[in-house]
PADO-549076 format. One line per field, with one value per atom (N, C-alpha, C): atom name; x, y, z. Coordinates in nm, 3 decimals. Atoms other than C-alpha are relative to their C-alpha. Example, Ala and Ser with C-alpha at 12.3 -4.5 7.8 and 13.67 -1.06 7.14 Angstrom:
<sites>
atom = [N / CA / C / N / CA / C]
u = [0.089 / 1.230 / 0.090 / -0.082 / 1.367 / -0.077]
v = [-0.119 / -0.450 / 0.120 / -0.119 / -0.106 / 0.109]
w = [0.000 / 0.780 / 0.000 / -0.006 / 0.714 / 0.073]
</sites>
This chain:
<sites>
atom = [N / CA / C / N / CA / C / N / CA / C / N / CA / C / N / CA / C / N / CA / C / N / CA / C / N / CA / C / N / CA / C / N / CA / C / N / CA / C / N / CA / C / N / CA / C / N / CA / C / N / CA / C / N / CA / C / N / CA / C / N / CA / C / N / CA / C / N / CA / C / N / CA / C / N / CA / C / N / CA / C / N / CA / C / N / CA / C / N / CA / C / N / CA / C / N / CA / C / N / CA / C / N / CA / C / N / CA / C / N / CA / C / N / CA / C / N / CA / C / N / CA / C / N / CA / C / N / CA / C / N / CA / C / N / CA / C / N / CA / C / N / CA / C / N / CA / C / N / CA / C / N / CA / C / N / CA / C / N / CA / C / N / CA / C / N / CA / C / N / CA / C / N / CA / C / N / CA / C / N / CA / C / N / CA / C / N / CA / C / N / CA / C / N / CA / C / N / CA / C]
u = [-0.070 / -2.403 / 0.114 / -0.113 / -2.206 / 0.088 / -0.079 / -2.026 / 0.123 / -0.111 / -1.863 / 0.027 / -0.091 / -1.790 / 0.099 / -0.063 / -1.622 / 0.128 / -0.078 / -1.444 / 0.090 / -0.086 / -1.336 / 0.074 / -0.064 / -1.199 / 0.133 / -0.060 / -1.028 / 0.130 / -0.070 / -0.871 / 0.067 / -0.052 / -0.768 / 0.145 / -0.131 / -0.542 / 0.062 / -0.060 / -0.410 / 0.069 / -0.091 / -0.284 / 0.073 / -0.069 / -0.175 / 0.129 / -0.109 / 0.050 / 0.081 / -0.039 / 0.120 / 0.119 / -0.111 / 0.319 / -0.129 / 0.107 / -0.038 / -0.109 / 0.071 / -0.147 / -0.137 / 0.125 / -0.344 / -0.100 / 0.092 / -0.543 / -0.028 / 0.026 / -0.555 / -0.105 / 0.046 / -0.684 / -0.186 / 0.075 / -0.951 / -0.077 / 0.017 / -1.037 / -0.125 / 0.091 / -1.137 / -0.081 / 0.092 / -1.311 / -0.147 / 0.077 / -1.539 / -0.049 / 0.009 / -1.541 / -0.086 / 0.085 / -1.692 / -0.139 / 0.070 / -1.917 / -0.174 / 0.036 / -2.047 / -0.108 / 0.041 / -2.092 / -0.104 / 0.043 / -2.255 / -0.141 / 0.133 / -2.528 / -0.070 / 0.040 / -2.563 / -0.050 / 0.023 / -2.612 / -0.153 / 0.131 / -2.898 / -0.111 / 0.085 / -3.056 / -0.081 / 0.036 / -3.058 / -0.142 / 0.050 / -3.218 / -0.164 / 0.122 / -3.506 / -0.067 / 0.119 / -3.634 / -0.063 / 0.111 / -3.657 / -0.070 / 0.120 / -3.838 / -0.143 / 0.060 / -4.029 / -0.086 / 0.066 / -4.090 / -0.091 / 0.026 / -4.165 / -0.208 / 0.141 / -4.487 / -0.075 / 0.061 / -4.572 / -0.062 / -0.061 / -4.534 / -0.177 / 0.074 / -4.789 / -0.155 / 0.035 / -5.009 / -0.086 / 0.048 / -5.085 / -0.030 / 0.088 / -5.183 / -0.093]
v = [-0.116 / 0.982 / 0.040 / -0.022 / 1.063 / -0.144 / 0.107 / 0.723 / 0.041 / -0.060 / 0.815 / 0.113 / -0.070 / 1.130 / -0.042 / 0.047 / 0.978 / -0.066 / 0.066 / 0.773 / 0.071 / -0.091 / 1.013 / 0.047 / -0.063 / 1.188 / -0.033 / 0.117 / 0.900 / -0.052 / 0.070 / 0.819 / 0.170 / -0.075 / 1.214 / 0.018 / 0.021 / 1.184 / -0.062 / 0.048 / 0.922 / 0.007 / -0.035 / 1.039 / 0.117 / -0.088 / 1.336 / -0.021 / 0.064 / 1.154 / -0.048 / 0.084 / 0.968 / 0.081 / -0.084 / 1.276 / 0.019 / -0.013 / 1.268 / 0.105 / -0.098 / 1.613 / 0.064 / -0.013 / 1.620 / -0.123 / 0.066 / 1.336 / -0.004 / -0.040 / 1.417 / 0.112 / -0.091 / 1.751 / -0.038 / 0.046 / 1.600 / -0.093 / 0.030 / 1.407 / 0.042 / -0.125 / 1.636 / 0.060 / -0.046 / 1.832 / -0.105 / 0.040 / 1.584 / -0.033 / -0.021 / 1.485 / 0.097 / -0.168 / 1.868 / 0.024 / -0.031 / 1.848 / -0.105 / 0.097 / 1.492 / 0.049 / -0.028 / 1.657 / 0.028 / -0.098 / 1.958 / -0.054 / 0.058 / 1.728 / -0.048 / 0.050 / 1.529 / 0.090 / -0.097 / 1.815 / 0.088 / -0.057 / 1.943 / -0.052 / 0.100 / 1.648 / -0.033 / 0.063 / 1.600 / 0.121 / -0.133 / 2.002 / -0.069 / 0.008 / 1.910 / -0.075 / 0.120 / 1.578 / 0.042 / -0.014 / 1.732 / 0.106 / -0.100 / 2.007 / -0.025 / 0.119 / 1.727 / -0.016 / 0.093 / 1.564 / 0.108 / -0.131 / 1.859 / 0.033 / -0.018 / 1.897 / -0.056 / 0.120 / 1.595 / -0.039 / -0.040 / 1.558 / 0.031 / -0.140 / 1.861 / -0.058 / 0.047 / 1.695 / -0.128 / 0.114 / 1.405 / -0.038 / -0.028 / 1.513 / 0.050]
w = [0.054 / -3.245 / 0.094 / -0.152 / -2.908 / 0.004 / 0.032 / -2.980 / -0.116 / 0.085 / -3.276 / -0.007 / -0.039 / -3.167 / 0.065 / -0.086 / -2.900 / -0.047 / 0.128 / -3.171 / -0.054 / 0.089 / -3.376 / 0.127 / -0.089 / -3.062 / 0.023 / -0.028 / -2.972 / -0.132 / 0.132 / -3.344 / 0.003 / 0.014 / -3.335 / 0.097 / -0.063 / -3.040 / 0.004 / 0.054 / -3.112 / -0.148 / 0.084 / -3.428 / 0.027 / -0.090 / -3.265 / 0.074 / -0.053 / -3.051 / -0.092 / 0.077 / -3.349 / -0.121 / 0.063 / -3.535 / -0.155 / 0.074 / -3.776 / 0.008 / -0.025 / -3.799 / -0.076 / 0.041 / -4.073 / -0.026 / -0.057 / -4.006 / 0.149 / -0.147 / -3.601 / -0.058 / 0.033 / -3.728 / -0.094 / 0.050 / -3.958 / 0.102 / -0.091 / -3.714 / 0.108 / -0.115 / -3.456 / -0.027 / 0.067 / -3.681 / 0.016 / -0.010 / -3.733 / 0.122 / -0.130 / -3.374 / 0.037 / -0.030 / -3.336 / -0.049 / 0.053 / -3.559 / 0.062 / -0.022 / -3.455 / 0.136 / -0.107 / -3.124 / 0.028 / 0.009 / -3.194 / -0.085 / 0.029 / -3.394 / 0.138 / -0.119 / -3.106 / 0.102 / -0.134 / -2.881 / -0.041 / 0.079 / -3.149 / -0.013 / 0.016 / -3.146 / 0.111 / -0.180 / -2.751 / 0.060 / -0.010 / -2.756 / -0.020 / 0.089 / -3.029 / 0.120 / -0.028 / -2.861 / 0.173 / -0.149 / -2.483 / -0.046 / 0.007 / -2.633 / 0.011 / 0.084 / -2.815 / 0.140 / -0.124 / -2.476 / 0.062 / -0.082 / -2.295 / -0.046 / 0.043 / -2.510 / 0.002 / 0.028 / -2.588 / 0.170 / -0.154 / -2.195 / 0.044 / -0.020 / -2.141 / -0.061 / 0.045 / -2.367 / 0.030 / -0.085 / -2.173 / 0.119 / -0.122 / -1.877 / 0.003]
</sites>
Protein backbone atom coordinates (compact mmCIF):
# COMPACT_ATOMS: atom_id res chain seq x y z
CA UNK A 1 0.00 0.00 0.00
CA UNK A 2 2.97 2.49 0.93
CA UNK A 3 4.33 1.54 -2.61
CA UNK A 4 1.74 2.92 -4.52
CA UNK A 5 1.40 5.67 -2.53
CA UNK A 6 4.77 6.33 -3.18
CA UNK A 7 3.80 5.94 -6.87
CA UNK A 8 1.18 8.00 -7.09
CA UNK A 9 3.39 10.62 -5.33
CA UNK A 10 5.89 10.16 -7.71
CA UNK A 11 3.42 10.27 -11.00
CA UNK A 12 1.92 13.61 -9.20
CA UNK A 13 5.11 15.54 -9.34
CA UNK A 14 6.00 14.73 -12.10
CA UNK A 15 3.04 15.96 -13.73
CA UNK A 16 3.33 18.94 -11.80
CA UNK A 17 6.52 19.76 -13.26
CA UNK A 18 4.97 18.64 -16.29
CA UNK A 19 2.42 21.86 -16.57
CA UNK A 20 -0.43 18.78 -15.59
CA UNK A 21 -2.46 20.17 -12.92
CA UNK A 22 -5.30 18.34 -13.00
CA UNK A 23 -3.87 15.12 -13.16
CA UNK A 24 -0.80 16.13 -10.60
CA UNK A 25 -3.73 17.14 -8.39
CA UNK A 26 -5.62 13.84 -8.78
CA UNK A 27 -2.83 12.29 -8.22
CA UNK A 28 -1.90 13.40 -4.94
CA UNK A 29 -5.13 13.05 -3.76
CA UNK A 30 -4.97 9.66 -4.11
CA UNK A 31 -1.44 9.53 -2.93
CA UNK A 32 -3.21 10.92 0.52
CA UNK A 33 -5.55 8.79 0.70
CA UNK A 34 -3.32 5.67 -0.14
CA UNK A 35 -1.34 6.87 2.77
CA UNK A 36 -3.70 7.50 5.27
CA UNK A 37 -4.99 3.68 4.58
CA UNK A 38 -1.69 2.55 5.01
CA UNK A 39 -1.18 4.36 8.17
CA UNK A 40 -4.73 2.66 9.41
CA UNK A 41 -3.70 -0.43 8.61
CA UNK A 42 -0.10 -0.18 10.28
CA UNK A 43 -2.35 1.21 13.69
CA UNK A 44 -4.94 -1.93 13.57
CA UNK A 45 -2.27 -4.79 13.19
CA UNK A 46 0.22 -3.42 16.12
CA UNK A 47 -2.75 -3.22 18.18
CA UNK A 48 -3.46 -6.72 16.77
CA UNK A 49 0.05 -7.73 17.82
CA UNK A 50 0.08 -6.12 20.98
CA UNK A 51 -2.68 -8.60 22.16
CA UNK A 52 -2.16 -11.30 20.46
CA UNK A 53 1.46 -10.69 21.93
CA UNK A 54 -0.04 -10.56 25.62
CA UNK A 55 -1.73 -13.61 24.87
CA UNK A 56 1.09 -15.78 24.53
CA UNK A 57 2.91 -15.37 27.27
Amino acid sequence: MLKWALIFAVISLIAGVLGFGGIAGTAAGIAKVLFFIFLAICAIMLIAGLFVGKKLM
